[in-house]
C-alpha positions in Angstrom: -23.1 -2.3 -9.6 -22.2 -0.5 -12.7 -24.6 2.5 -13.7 -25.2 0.9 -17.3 -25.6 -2.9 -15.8 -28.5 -1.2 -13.5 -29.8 0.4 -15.7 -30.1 -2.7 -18.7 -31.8 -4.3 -15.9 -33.9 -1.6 -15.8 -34.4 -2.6 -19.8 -32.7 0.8 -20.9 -31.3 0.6 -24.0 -28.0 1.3 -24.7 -28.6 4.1 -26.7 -31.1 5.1 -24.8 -28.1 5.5 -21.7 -25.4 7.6 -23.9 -27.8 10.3 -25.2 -29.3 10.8 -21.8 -25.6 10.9 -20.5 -24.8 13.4 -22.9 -27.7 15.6 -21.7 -27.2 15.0 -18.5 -30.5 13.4 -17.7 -28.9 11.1 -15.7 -28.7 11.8 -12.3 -27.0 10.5 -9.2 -28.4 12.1 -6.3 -29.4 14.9 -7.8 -26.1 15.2 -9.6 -25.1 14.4 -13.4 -23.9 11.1 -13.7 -20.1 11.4 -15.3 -20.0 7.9 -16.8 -21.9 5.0 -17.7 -19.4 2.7 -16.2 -19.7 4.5 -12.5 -20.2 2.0 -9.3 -23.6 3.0 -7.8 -26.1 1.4 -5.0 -29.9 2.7 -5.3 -30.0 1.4 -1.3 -27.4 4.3 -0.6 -28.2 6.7 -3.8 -31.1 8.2 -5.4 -30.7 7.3 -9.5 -33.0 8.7 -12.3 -33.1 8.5 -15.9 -34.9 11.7 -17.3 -36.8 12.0 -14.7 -37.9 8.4 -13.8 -36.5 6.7 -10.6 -34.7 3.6 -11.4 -34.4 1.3 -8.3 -33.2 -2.5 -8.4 -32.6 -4.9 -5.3 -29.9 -3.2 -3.7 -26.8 -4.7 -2.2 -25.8 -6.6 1.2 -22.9 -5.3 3.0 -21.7 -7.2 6.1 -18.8 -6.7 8.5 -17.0 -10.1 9.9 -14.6 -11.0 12.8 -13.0 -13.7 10.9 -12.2 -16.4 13.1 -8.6 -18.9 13.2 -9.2 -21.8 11.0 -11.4 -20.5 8.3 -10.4 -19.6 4.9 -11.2 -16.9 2.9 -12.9 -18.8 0.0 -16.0 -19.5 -1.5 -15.5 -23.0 -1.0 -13.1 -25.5 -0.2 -12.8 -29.2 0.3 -11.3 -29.2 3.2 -11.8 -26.5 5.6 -14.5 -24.2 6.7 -15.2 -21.0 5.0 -15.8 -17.6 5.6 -19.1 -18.1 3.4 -19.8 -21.1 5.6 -20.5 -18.7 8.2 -23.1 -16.5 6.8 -27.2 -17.4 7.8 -28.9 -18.9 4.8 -31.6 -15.9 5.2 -28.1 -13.6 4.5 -26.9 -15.8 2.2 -27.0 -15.4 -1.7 -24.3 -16.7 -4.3 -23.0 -13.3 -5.0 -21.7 -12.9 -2.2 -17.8 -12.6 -1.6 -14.9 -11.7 0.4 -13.2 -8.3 -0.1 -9.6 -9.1 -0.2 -8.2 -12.3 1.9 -7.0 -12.7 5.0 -4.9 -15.9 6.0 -6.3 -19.3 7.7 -4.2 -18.2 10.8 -5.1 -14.7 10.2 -8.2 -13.1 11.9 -10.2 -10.1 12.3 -11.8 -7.6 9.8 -13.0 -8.7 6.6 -15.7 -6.5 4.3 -18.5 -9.4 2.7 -20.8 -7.8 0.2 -22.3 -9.1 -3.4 -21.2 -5.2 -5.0 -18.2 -6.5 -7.3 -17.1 -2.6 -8.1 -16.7 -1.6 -4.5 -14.3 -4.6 -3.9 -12.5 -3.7 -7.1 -12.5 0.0 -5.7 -11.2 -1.0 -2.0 -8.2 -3.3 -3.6 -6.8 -2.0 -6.6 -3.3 -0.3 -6.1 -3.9 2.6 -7.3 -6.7 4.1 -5.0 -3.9 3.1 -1.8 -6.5 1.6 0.8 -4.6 1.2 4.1 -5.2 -1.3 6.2 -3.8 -1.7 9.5 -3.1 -4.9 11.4 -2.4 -6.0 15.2 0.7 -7.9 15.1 3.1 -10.4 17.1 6.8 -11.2 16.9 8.7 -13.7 18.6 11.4 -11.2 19.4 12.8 -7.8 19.6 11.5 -4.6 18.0 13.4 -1.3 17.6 13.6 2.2 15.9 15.9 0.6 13.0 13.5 -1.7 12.0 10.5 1.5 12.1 12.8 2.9 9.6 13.2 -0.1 7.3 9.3 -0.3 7.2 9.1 3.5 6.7 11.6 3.1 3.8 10.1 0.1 2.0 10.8 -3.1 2.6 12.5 -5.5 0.6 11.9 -9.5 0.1 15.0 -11.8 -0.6 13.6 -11.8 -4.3 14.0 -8.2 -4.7 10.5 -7.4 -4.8 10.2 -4.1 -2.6 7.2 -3.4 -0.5 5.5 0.4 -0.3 6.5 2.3 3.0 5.1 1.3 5.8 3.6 2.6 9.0 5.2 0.5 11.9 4.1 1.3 15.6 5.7 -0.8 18.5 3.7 -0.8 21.9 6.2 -3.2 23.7 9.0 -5.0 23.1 11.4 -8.0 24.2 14.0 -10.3 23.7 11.1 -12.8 23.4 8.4 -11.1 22.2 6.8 -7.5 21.0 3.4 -6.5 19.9 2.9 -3.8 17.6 0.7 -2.5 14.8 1.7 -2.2 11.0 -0.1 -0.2 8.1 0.5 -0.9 4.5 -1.1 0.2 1.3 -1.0 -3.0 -1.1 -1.4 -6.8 0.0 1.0 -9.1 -1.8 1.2 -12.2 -1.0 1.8 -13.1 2.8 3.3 -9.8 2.9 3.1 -8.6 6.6 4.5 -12.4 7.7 7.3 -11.6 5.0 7.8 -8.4 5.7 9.0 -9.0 9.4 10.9 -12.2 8.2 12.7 -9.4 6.2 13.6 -7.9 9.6 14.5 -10.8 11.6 11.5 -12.0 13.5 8.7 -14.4 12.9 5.0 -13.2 13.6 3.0 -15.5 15.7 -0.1 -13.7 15.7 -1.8 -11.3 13.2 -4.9 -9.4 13.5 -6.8 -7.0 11.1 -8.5 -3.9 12.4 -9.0 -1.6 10.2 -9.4 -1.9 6.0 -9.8 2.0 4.8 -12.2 3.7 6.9 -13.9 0.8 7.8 -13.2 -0.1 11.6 -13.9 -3.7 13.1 -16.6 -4.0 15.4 -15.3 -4.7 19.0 -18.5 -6.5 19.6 -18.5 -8.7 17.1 -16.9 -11.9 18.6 -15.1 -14.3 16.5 -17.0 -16.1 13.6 -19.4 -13.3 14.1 -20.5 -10.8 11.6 -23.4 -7.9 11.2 -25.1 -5.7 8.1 -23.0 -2.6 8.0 -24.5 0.6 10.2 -25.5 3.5 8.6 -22.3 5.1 9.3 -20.3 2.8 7.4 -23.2 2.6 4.6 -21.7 6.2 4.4 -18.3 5.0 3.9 -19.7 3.1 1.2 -21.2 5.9 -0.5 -18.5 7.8 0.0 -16.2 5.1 -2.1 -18.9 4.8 -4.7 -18.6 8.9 -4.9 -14.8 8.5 -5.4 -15.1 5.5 -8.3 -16.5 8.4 -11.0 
């Protein structure tokens, strides 16, 4: 949430907001606030207004092993989604996905109701990696490392950000490997080995930033974050002022 949206709903007025800003009466964990439009949590941070603790509802973070076959939607007419799989005590309409992930696509996805941090985790230019389990229907090799390391580009013309391509086996028929990229155009990692020559028949996501998935969590499952990634959380928030 927005420092100045938390604290309106703490009825602060606006002016109220700026002159304390500009004496530095607001703090942040002990620290001066920088900006009035700054992403902040009072579940994860300690916020005061000359003085006075301010403290609203604080966000839900969850963690999901999305399962084959579900959509990354809100809703949909047709097929399940990944909101379809939260409890109704978990549940509340703010809730979203951070990024998507493909119907035939599974593995990590980040669900919380904090707007900023999934602006903070997907726009270009903070580079969040994310790093994917992937399989081909054929053959791997080193020229193909270095066409992902270069940048790949799409039949269009449009050219992909290097990329970190690790192969752990490889054959005529089929290779598994892992892939890290920085951005998330469209279908890109199913394109992106198109580019090279072989189709992916499976694709897993295991890591999104510093967030790792859970190998407990079995597919279609999900938990509340852990303190150590409500850390990673903080740490983002930290980064977004």
């Amino acid at each position: 949430m927005r420092l100045d949206v938390l604290l309106a709903q703490a009825h602060i007025s606006r002016k109220k907001m700026k002159q304390a800003l500009l004496k530095k009466k607001i703090l942040v964990d002990d620290c001066p606030a920088r900006k009035l439009s700054q992403n902040v949590d009072t579940g994860l941070q300690t916020i005061t207004i000359e003085a006075q603790p301010i403290f609203i509802n604080s966000h839900q973070y969850f963690m999901m092993n999305k399962p084959l076959g579900v959509v990354t939607a809100n809703s949909d007419r047709k097929h399940q989604t990944v909101l379809d799989l939260i409890r109704p005590e978990d549940f509340n309409e703010d809730l979203y996905s951070v990024g998507r992930l493909d119907r035939d696509t599974c593995g990590l996805l980040l669900i919380t109701d904090n707007g900023p941090l999934g602006f903070q985790l997907l726009h270009p230019q903070y580079h969040i990696t994310k790093m994917y389990e992937v399989e081909v229907n054929g053959l791997l090799d080193n020229q193909m490392i270095k066409a992902f390391q270069k940048g790949i580009v799409f039949l269009d013309g449009t050219i992909c950000k290097p990329a970190l391509l690790t192969i752990h086996s490889s054959t005529p028929n089929k290779s598994t490997a892992t892939v890290t990229i920085s951005e998330g155009k469209f279908h890109q990692i199913k394109k992106m080995f198109l580019t090279v020559g072989v189709k992916v028949t499976s694709l897993k996501r295991t890591h999104f930033g510093a967030f790792e998935l859970d190998p407990n969590l079995a597919a279609g499952e999900y938990r509340a974050f852990n303190q150590s990634e409500l850390e990673i959380v903080k740490h983002y928030l930290e980064k977004s002022y």
